[in-house]
C-alpha positions as CSV (number, residue, x, y, z in Angstrom):
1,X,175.9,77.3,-71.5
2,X,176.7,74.7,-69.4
3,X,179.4,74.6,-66.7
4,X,183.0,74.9,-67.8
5,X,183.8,71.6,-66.3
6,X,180.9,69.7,-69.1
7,X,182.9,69.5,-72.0
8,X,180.8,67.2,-74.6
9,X,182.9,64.1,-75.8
10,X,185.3,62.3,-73.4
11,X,186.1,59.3,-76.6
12,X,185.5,58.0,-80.4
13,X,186.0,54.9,-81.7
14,X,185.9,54.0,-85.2
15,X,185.9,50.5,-86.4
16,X,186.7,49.4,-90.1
17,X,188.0,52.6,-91.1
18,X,188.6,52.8,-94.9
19,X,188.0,48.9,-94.4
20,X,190.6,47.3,-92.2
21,X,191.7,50.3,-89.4
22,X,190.5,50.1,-85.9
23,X,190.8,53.2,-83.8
24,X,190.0,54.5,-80.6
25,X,190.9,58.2,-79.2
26,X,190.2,58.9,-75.4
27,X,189.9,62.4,-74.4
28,X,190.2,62.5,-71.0
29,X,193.0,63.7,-68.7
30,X,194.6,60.9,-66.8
31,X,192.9,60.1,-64.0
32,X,189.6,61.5,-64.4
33,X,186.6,59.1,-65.1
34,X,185.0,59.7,-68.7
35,X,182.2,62.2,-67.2
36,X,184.9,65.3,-67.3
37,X,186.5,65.6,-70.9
38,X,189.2,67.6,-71.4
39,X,188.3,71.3,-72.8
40,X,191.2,70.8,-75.2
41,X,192.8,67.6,-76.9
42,X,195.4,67.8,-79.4
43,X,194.6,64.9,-81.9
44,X,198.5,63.9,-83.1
45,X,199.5,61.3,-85.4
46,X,201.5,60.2,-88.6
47,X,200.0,61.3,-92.0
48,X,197.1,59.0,-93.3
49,X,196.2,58.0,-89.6
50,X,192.7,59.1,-89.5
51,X,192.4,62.4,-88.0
52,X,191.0,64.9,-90.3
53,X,188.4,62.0,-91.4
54,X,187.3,61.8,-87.6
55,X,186.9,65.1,-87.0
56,X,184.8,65.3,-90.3
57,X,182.8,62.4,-89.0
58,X,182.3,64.0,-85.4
59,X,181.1,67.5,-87.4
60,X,178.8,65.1,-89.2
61,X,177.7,63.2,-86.6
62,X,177.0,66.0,-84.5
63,X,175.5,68.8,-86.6
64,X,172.0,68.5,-86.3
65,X,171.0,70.5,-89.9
66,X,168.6,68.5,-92.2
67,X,169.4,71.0,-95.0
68,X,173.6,70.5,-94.7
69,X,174.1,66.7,-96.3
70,X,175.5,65.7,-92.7
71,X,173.8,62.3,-92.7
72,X,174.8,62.0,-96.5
73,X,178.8,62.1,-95.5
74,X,178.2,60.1,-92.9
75,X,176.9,57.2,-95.5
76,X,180.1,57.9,-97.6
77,X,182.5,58.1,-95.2
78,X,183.7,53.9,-95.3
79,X,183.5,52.5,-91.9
80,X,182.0,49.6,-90.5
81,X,180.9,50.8,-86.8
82,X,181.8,54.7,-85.3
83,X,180.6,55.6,-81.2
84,X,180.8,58.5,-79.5
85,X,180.9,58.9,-75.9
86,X,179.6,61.5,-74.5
87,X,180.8,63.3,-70.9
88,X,177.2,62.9,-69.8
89,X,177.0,59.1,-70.4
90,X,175.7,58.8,-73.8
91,X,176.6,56.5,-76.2
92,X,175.6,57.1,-79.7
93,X,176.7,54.3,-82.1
94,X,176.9,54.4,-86.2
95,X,176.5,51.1,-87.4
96,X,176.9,50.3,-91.3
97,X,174.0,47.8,-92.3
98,X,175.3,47.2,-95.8
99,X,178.4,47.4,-96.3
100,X,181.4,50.2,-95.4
101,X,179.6,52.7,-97.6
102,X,175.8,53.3,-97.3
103,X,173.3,52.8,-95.8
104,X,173.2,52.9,-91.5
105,X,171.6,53.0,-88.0
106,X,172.2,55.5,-85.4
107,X,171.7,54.5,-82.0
108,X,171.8,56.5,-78.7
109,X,172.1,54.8,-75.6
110,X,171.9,56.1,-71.9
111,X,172.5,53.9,-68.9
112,X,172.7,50.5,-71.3
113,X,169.2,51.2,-72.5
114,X,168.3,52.3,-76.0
115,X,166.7,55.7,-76.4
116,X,167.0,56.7,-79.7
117,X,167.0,54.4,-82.7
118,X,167.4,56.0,-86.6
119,X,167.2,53.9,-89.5
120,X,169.0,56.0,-92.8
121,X,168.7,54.6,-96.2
122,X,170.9,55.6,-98.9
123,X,169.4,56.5,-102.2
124,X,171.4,56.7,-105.8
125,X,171.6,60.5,-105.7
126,X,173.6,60.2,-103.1
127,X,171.3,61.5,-100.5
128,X,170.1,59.5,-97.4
129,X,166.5,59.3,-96.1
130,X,164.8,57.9,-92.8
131,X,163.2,54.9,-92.7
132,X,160.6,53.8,-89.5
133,X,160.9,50.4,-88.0
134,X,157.6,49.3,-89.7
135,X,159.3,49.8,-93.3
136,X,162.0,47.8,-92.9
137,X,161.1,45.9,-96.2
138,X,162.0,48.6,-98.0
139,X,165.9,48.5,-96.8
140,X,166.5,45.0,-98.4
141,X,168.6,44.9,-101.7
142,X,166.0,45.9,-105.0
143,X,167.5,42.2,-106.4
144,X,165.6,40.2,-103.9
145,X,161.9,39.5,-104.6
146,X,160.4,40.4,-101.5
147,X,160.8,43.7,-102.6
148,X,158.6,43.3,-105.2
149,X,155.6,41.9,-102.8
150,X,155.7,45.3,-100.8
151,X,152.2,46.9,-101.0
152,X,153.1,49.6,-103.4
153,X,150.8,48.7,-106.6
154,X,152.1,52.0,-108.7
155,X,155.6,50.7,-108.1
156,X,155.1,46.8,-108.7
157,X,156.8,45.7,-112.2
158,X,154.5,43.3,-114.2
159,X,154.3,39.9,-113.2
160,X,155.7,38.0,-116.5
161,X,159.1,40.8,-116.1
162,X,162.1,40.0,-115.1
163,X,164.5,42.5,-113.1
164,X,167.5,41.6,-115.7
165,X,165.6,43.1,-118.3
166,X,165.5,46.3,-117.5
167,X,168.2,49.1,-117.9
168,X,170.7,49.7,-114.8
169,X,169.1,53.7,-115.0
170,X,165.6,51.7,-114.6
171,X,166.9,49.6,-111.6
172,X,168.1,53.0,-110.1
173,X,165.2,54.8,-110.9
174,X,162.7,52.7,-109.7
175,X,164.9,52.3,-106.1
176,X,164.6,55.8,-105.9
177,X,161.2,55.8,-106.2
178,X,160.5,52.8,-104.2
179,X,162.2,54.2,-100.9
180,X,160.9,58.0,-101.3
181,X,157.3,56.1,-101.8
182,X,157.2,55.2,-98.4
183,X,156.0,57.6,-95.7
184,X,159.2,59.7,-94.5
185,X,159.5,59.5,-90.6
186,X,160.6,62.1,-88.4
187,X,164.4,62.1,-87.9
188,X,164.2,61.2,-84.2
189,X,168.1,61.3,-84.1
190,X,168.4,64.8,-85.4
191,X,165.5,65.8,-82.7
192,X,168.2,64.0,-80.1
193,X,170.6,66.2,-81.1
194,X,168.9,69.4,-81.1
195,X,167.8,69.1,-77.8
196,X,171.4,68.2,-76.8
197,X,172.5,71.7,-78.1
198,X,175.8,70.0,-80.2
199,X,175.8,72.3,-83.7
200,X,179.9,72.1,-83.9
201,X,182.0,74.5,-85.5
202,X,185.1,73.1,-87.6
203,X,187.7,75.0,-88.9
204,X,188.6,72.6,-92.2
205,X,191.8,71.8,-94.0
206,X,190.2,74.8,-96.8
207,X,190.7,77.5,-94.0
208,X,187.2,77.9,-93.6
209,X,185.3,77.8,-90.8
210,X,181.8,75.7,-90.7
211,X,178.7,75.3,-89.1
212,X,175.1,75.2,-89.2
213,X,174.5,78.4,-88.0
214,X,177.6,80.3,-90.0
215,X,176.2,82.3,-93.1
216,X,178.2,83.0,-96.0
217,X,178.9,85.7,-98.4
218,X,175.9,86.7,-100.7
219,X,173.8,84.3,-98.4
220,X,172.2,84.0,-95.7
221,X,171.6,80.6,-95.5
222,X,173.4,78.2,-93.0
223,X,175.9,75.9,-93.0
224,X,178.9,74.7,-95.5
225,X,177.4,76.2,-98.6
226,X,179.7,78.5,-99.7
227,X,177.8,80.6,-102.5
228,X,180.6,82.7,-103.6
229,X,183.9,80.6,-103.7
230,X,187.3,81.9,-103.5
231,X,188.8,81.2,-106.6
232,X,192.0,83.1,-105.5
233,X,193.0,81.2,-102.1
234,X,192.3,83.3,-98.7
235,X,194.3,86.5,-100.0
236,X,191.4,87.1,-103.0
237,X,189.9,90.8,-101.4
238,X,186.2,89.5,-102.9
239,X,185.6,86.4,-101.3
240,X,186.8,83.3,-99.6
241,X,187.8,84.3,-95.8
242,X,187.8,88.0,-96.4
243,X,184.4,87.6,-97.2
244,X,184.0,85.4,-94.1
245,X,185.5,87.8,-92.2
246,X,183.8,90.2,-92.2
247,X,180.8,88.6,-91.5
248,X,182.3,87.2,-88.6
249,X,183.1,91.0,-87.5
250,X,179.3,92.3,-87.9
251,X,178.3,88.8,-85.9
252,X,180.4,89.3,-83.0
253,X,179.5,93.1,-83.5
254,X,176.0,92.1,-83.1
255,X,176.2,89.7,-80.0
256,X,178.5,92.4,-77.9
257,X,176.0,95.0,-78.3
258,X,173.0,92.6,-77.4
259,X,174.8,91.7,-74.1
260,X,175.7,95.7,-73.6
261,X,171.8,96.5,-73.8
262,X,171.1,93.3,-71.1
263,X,173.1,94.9,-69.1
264,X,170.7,98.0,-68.9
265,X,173.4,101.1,-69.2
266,X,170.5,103.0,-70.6
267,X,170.1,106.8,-68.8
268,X,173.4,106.6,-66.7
269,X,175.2,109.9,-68.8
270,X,172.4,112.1,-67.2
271,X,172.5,110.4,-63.8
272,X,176.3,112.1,-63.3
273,X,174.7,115.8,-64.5
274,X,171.6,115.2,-62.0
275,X,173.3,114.2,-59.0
276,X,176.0,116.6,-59.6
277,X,173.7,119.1,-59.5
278,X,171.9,117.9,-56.3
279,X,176.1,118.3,-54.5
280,X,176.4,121.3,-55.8
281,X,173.2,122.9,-53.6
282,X,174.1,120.9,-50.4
283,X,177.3,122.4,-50.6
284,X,176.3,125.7,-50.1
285,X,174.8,125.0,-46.9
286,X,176.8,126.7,-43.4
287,X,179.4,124.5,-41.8
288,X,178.4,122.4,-38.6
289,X,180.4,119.6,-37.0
290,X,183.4,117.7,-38.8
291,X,182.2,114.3,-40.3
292,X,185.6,112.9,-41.9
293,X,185.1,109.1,-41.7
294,X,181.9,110.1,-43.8
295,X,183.3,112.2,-46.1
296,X,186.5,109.7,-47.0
297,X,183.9,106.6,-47.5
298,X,182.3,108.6,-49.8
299,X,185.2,110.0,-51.5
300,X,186.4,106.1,-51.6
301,X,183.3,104.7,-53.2
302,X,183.6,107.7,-55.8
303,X,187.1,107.2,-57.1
304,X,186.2,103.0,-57.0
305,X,183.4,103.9,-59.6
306,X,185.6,106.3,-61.6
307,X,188.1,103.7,-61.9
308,X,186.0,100.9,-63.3
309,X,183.8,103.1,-65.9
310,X,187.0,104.7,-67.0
311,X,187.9,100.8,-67.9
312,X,184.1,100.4,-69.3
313,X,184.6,103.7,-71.2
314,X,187.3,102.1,-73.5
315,X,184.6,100.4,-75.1
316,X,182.0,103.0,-74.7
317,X,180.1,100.7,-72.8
318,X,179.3,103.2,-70.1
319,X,180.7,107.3,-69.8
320,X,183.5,107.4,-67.0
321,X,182.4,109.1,-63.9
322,X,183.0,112.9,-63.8
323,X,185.7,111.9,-60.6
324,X,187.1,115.2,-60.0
325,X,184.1,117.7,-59.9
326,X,182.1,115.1,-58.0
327,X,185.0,115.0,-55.4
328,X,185.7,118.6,-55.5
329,X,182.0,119.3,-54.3
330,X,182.2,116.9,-51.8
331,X,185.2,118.4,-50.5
332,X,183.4,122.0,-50.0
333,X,180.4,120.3,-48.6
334,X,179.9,121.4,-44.3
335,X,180.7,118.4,-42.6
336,X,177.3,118.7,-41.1
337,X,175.2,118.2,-44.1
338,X,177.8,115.0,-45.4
339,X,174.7,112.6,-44.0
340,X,172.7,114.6,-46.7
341,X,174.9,113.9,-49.4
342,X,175.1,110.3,-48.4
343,X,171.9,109.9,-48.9
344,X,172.0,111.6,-52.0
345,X,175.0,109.4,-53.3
346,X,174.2,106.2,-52.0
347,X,171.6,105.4,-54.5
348,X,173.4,106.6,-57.5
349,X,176.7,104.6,-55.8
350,X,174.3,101.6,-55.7
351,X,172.9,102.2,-59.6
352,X,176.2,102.3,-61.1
353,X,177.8,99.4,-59.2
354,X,174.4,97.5,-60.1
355,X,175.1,98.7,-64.3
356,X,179.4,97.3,-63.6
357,X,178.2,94.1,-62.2
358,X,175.7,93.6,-65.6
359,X,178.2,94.5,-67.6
360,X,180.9,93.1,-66.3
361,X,180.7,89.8,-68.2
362,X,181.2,92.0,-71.8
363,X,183.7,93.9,-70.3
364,X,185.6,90.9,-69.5
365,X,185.3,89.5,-72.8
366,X,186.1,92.5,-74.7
367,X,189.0,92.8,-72.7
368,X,190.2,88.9,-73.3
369,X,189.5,89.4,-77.1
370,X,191.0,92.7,-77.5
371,X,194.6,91.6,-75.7
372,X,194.6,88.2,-77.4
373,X,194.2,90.1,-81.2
374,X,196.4,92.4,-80.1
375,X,199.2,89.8,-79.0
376,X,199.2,88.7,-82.6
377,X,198.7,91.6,-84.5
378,X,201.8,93.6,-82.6
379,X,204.8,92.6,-84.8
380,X,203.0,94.2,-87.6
381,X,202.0,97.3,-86.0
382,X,198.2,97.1,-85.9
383,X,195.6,96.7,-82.8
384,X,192.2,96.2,-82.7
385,X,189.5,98.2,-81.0
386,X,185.7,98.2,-80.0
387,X,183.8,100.6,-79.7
388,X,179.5,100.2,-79.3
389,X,179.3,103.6,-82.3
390,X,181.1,101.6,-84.3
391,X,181.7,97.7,-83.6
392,X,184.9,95.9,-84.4
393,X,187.6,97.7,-86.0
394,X,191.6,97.1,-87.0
395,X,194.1,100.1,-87.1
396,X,197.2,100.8,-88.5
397,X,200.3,101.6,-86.4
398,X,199.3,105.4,-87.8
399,X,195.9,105.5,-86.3
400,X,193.9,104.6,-89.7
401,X,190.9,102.1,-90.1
402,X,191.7,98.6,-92.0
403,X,189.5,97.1,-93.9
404,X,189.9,92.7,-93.7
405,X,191.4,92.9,-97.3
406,X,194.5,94.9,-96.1
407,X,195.1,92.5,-93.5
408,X,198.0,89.7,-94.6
409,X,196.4,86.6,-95.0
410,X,197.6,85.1,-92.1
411,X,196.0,87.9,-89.7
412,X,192.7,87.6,-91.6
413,X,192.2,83.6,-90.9
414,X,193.7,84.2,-86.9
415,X,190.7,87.1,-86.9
416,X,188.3,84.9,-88.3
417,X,189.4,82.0,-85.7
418,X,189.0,84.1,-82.8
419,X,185.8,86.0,-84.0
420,X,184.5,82.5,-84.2
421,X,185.4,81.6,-81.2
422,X,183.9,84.5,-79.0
423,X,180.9,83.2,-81.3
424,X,180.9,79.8,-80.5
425,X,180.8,80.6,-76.5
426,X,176.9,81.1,-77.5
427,X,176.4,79.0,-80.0
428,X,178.6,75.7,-79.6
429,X,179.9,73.1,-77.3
430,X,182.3,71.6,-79.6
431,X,184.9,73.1,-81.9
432,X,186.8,71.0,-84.4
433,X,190.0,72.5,-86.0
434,X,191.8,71.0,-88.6
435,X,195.6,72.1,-88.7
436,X,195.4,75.3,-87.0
437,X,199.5,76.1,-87.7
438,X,198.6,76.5,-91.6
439,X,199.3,80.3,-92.4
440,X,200.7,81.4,-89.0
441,X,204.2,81.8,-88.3
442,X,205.9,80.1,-85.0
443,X,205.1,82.8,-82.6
444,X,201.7,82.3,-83.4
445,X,201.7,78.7,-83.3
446,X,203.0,79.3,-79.6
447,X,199.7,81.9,-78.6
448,X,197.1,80.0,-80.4
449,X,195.5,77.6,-78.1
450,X,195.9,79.9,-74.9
451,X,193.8,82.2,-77.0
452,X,191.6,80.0,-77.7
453,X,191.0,79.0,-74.2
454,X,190.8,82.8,-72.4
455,X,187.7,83.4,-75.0
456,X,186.0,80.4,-74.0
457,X,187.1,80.8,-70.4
458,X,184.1,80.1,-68.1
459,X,182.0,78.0,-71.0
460,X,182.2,74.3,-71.7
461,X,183.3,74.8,-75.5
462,X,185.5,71.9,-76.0
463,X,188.3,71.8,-78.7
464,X,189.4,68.8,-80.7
465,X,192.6,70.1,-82.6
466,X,194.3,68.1,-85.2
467,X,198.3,69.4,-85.5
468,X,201.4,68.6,-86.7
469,X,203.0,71.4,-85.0
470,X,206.0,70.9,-82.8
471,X,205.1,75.1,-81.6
472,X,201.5,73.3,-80.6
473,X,201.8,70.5,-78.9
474,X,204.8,71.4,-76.5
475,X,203.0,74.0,-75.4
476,X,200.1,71.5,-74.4
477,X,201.5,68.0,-73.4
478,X,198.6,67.3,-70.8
479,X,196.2,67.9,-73.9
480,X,197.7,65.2,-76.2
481,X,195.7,62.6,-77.6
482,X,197.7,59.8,-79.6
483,X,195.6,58.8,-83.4
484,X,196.9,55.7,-84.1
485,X,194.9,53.4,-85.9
486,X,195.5,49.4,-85.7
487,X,195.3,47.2,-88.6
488,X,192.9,45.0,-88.3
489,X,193.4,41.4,-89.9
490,X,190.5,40.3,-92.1
């Protein structure tokens, strides 16, 4: 993951939107040159002005899945000309060729010169496919003749026939088939954006969370495809978010324990045993000369280790130091043979700091996570927990295991936002969110976005939030980012 100051885009501007709207949203801080976006911008505006329609088209412009539709929204989505300006220097443009709706180029460019040029042509099915420079023929309107001269025998009609004659199905039918005849090029945009590493999340105006590498209930395929829908709303037990949920629980289950075994804890419960042992037999040795200063650095170092796996132990990340018998066989040990028992404990002081250090990035984050759940889940009596045995879990005020479905439905889709989060620290750089105040009471409103930032504290995951919330947006005033589109006069 990048540095935290490389946040992704630092402005979008769409022209033509829904035909006659011209807007332009700049998300950097005042005073800082477009190179250093802001980590979070609040997108704010009246109803109707354009913001959940450019967060869709960032998500879509963005996601670099060939199997999601992205480039097929994009074609739908009625707009004459959208750019994106990225914190590095790119510009990627979106440029409708025929009209607001179809087909369109995208166009990267770094330092004024072009490196990436995609030609997308929409078909009737409502599908888009790539066309190379060399089969630009092919993009021209199935009424003119020259597309009947193309070199494409099976395809040509007969020569006495003309196009009126034939059904409107035929017309589309033999489009389609014209355009998918033609050699399919590689998708040198989408090969752009995987090697940027973009693949946004966005929380949507459904309450779901999406994004290309997100599975779904009863599938493990990526993406928005939601398999099993919630008929019900969020509150159904089967499906929807509860569903999500607790996917999101074994996925965040499953990244924690892959950084706890990177940090290499393995064989540190029968260190304490062995070098216990070793204490115990230098103790028994006859007194000679007083060593004090010795004996107290030792004694330090001990209780400093004790303290911080007694931290780590909460999570059962590592066992807490046996502090008491180590020090109470360090206090009976002659202060002649304490240069002994440094040498014995040095080492061992050394191996555990070592283990802390690796897994001090885990604990950190367990311990962010854990106190930002907990901050909303306290007015209803509930906490959350991790342990490596057992993964995520939710208790009840009286100590018992919840399962997502007997969480209110305002705890399961904050759960599911942070989960996501902590997920998107790996796995994102940018994280669209669409109304976060829907289903969470004031309070909440109030907590939300400083929660969002301590998970993603240290990363450059970048948050484009579009609110209505009063709760919101005082909280954040050096975040805001006006959406006001201008009418443009034809």
């Amino acid at each position: 993951m990048a540095a935290e100051e490389s946040a992704l885009v630092s402005a979008f501007e769409i022209q033509g939107l829904f035909g006659n709207r011209y807007l332009y949203v700049d998300l950097t801080s005042e005073g800082e040159g477009k190179s250093k976006g802001r980590r979070l911008s609040l997108l704010y505006g009246n109803n109707g002005s354009g913001k959940t329609t450019a967060l869709k088209l960032l998500w879509h412009a963005l996601s670099p899945s060939e199997k999601e539709g992205h480039r097929s929204q994009i074609a739908r989505t009625p707009f004459d000309r959208f750019t994106i300006y990225l914190c590095r220097g790119d510009v990627i443009v979106f440029t409708k060729t025929s009209g607001p709706v179809g087909d369109f180029t995208a166009i990267v460019t770094r330092n004024e010169k072009k490196v990436v040029e995609q030609f997308y042509k929409a078909l009737p099915d409502g599908s888009v496919t790539t066309v190379g420079p060399l089969r630009e023929a092919a993009t021209q309107s199935v009424q003119q003749k020259t597309l009947f001269d193309l070199e494409t025998p099976a395809l040509q009609l007969p020569s006495h026939a003309s196009w009126g004659e034939f059904s409107s199905e035929f017309q589309l039918e033999f489009q389609r088939n014209l355009i998918r005849g033609f050699e399919r090029r590689p998708d040198v945009f989408v090969k752009y954006l995987e090697d940027l590493g973009t693949g946004p999340y966005m929380l949507a105006d459904d309450r779901r969370i999406y994004g290309d590498d997100i599975e779904r209930k009863g599938n493990r395929h990526r993406g928005r495809r939601v398999i099993e829908p919630d008929d019900g709303g969020s509150n159904t037990p089967a499906g929807g978010v509860t569903a999500e949920l607790a996917i999101a629980v074994q996925r965040v289950s499953d990244m924690i324990q892959k950084m706890i075994i990177n940090g290499n804890v393995s064989g540190s419960r029968g260190s304490n045993n062995v070098y216990l042992g070793i204490l115990e037999k230098i103790s028994e040795a006859t007194p000679k000369e007083p060593d004090e200063e010795t004996r107290k650095k030792l004694s330090d170092n001990l209780k400093e280790i004790a303290k911080k796996t007694g931290e780590y132990s909460k999570y059962g990340l590592m066992p807490p130091l046996r502090e008491d018998s180590f020090l109470e066989v360090l206090s009976r040990t002659p202060d002649s043979r304490l240069d002994v028992a440094e040498d014995v404990l040095r080492p061992f002081v050394e191996a555990q700091e070592a283990r802390l250090d690796a897994l001090s990035p885990v604990a950190r984050l367990l311990a962010t996570l854990t106190r930002e759940i907990d901050r909303f889940f306290e007015s209803g009596g509930k906490r959350i927990s991790y342990r490596t045995q057992s993964g995520i879990r939710v208790f009840s005020e009286d100590g018992d295991a919840l399962a997502p479905e007997n969480l209110s439905s305002g705890e399961r889709q904050i759960l599911l936002l942070l989960l996501n989060t902590v997920l998107a620290r790996q796995n994102t750089r940018l994280f669209l969110i669409d109304e976060p105040e829907l289903s969470l009471n004031v309070k909440w409103q109030r907590q939300l976005m400083g929660a969002l930032l301590a998970l993603t504290e240290g990363t450059s995951v970048q948050f484009l939030v579009a609110t209505h919330s009063i709760e919101v947006i005082t909280g954040h005033r050096d975040s805001l980012a006006r959406v006001a589109p201008k009418k443009l006069e034809k």
